[in-house]
TITILUM-819334 format. One record per residue: x, y, z of N, C-alpha, C, O in turn. Coordinates in pm, whole numbers, plus 50000, padded with zeros to 5 digits. Layout:
<atoms>
XYZXYZXYZXYZ
...
</atoms>
This chain:
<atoms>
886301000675271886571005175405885291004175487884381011775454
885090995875590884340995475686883781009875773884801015475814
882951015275800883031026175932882751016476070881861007976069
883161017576124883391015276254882701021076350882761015376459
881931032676342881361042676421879961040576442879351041376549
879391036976299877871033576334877381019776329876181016976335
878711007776315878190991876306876980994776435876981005076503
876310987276445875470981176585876270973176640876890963776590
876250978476779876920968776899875640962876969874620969276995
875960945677003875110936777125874770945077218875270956177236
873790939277291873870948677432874900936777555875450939077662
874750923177463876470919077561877680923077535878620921277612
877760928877423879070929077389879060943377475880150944977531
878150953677497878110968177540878520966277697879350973377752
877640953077777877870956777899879060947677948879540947078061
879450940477827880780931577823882180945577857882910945577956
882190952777779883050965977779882690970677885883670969777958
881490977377967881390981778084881510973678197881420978678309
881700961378180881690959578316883320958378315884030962978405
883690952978225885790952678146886010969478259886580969478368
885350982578184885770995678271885740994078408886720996678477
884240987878472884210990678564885040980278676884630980578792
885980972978647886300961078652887890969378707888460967578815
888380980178573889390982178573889490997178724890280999078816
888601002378690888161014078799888191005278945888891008979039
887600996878949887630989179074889320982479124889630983079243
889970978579058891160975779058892210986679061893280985379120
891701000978973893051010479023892601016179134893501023379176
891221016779234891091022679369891291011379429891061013179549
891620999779407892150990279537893730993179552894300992279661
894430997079424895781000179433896081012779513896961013879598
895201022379471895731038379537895361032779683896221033679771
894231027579709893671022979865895321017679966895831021580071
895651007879868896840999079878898281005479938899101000280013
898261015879889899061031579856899601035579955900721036080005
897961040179989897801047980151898091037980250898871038080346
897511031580217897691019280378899141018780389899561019880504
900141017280280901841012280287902231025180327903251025180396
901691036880303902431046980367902001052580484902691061480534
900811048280544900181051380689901461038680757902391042680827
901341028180733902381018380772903931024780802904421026080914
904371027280710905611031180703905661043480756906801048280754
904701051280809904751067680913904831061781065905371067081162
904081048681057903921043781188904681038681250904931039681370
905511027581105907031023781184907821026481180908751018881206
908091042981133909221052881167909061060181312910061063281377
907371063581371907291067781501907661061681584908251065781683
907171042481537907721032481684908871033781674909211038681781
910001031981593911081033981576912081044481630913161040981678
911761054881622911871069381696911421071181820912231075881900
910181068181862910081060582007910801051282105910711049282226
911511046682008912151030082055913371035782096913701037082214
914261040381965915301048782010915131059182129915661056382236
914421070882116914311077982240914731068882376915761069382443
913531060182389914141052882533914901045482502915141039682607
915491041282429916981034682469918121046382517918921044282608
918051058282443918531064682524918461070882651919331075582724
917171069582662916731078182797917641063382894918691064982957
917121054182884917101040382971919311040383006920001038383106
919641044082855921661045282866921551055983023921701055483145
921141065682905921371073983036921041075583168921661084083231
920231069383220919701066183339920991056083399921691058683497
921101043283309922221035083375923571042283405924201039283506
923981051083324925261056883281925041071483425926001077983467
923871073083463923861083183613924021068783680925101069683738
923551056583701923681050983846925141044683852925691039683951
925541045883743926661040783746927701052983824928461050083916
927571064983775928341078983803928221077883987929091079384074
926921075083994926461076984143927491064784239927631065584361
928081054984162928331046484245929691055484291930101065684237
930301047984418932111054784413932941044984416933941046984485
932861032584352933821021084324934581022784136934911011784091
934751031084070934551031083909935641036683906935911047783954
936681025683823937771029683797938161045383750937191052583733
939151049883734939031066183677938841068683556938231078683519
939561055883440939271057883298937671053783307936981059283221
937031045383394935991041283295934731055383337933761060083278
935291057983448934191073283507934701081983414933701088483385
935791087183337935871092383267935071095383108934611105383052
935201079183072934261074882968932791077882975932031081882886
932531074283129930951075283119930341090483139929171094283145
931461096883147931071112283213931141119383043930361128083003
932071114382975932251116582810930701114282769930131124182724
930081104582778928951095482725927251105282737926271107882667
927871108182898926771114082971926921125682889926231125182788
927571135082902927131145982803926631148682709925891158382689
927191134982585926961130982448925361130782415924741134782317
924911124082548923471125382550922611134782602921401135882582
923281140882664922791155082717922691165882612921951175782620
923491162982514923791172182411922571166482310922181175882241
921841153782279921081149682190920061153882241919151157882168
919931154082395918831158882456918221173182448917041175682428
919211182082468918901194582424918521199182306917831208982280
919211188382212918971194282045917601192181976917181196081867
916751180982122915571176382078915651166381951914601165081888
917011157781898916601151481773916361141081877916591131181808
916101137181976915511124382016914581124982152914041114782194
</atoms>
């Protein structure tokens, strides 16, 4: 049976293994680095996103008043848009947008 514990190691074969560690240390902080960046990303394009939506609604509802404002609009479709207008009045208050 060999011991294994006290052979003599090279000093290449020693800094062969350390630089192998430091090799591997350098590669799992480029991954965690990697990590953060995909999830700073993905916070960012859930805000533009949520942004985006907001004014599309704000922008409906703006059209959906100039439309109310006009007095040419059939009765079903002023009906519809007066349905609509609230719908968003109601998202508006609840603050989810």
């Amino acid at each position: 049976m060999v011991n294994l514990v006290n052979m003599p190691v090279s000093r290449e074969r020693m800094e062969h293994f350390q630089n192998r560690h430091l090799r591997q240390i350098e590669h799992a902080s480029k991954q965690w680095e990697a990590r953060e960046s995909k999830s700073k990303n993905n916070t960012m394009r859930r805000q533009w996103l949520e942004r985006q939506t907001n004014a599309n609604y704000r922008n409906e509802y703006d059209r959906i008043r100039g439309e109310l404002s006009r007095n040419k609009i059939p009765y079903v479709s002023m009906m519809q848009l007066m349905k609509r207008e609230s719908d968003l009045k109601r998202l508006f208050s609840s603050s989810s947008v």
